[in-house]
C-alpha positions as CSV (number, residue, x, y, z in Angstrom):
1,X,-69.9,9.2,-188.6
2,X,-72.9,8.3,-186.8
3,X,-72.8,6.1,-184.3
4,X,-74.6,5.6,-180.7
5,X,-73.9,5.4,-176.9
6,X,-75.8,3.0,-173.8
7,X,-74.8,4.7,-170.6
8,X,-75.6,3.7,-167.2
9,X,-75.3,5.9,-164.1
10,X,-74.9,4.8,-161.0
11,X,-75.0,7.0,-157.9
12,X,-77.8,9.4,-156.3
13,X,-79.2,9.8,-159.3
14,X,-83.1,9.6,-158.9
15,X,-84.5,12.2,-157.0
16,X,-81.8,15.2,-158.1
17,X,-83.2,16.2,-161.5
18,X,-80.8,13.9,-163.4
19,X,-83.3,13.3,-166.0
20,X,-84.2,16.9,-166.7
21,X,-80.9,18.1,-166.8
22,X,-79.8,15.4,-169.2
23,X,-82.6,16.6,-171.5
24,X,-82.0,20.4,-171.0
25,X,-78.3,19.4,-171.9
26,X,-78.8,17.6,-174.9
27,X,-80.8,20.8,-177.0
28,X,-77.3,22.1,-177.2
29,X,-75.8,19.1,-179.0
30,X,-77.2,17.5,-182.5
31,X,-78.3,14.1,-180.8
32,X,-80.9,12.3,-180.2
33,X,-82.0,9.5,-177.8
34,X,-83.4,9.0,-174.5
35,X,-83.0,8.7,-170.5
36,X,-85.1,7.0,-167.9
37,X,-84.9,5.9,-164.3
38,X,-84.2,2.4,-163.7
39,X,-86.2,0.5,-161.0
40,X,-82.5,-0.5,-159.5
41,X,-82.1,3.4,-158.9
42,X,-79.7,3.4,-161.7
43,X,-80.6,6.1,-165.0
44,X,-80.0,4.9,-168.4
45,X,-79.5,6.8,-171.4
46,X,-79.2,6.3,-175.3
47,X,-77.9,8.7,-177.7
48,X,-76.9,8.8,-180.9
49,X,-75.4,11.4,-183.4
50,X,-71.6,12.0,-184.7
51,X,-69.1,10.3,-182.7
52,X,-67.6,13.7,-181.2
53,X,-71.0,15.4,-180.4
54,X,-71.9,12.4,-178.5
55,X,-68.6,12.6,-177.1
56,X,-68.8,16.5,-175.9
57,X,-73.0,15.4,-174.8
58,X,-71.7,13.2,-172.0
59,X,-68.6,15.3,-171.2
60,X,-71.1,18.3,-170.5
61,X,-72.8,15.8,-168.3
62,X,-70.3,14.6,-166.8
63,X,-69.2,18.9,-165.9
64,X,-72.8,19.4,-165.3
65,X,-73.9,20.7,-161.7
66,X,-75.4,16.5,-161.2
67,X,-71.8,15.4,-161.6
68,X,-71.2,15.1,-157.9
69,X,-74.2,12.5,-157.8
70,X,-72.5,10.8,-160.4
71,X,-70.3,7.6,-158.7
72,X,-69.9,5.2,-161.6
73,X,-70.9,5.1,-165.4
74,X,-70.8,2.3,-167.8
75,X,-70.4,3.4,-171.7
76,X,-70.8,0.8,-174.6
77,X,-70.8,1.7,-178.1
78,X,-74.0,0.7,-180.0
79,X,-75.7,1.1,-183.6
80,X,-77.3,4.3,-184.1
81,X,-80.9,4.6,-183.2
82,X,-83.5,4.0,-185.5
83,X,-86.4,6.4,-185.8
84,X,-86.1,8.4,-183.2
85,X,-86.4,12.2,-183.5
86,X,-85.1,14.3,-180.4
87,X,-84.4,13.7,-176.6
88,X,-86.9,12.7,-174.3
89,X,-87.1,11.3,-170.3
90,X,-89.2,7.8,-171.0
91,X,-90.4,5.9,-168.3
């Protein structure tokens, strides 16, 4: 079933490679979506793909080597992206 995740991180999370990793991260599941720094210092990300690929795309984040910068996240469920083809950092 597809379906779609809105995550926030909070944390050190500019300035560590957050982004890149994310994106590196996602070639090794089938979703799709985005990440981008947030002027609050915050990173957001939206994915979308099967409900347990998204689920094992932010585990691997969240086991990642940006974990540690990692202090809070904020997951809500949300439709499934329209039109969008791959994983990209946005600005």
């Amino acid at each position: 079933m597809n379906t779609g995740r809105h995550v926030f991180y909070e944390g050190r999370v500019q300035g560590v490679g957050f982004r890149y990793t994310v994106k590196n991260l996602a070639r090794g599941f089938d979703v799709v979506g985005w990440v981008r720094n947030l002027p609050d210092g915050r990173v957001e990300l939206q994915a979308s793909g099967d409900a347990d690929e998204i689920g094992d795309f932010l585990l691997a984040i969240r086991e990642s080597a940006v974990a540690g910068h990692i202090q809070r996240e904020d997951i809500t469920t949300i439709a499934p992206l329209a039109g969008v083809r791959g994983f990209t950092i946005t600005e």
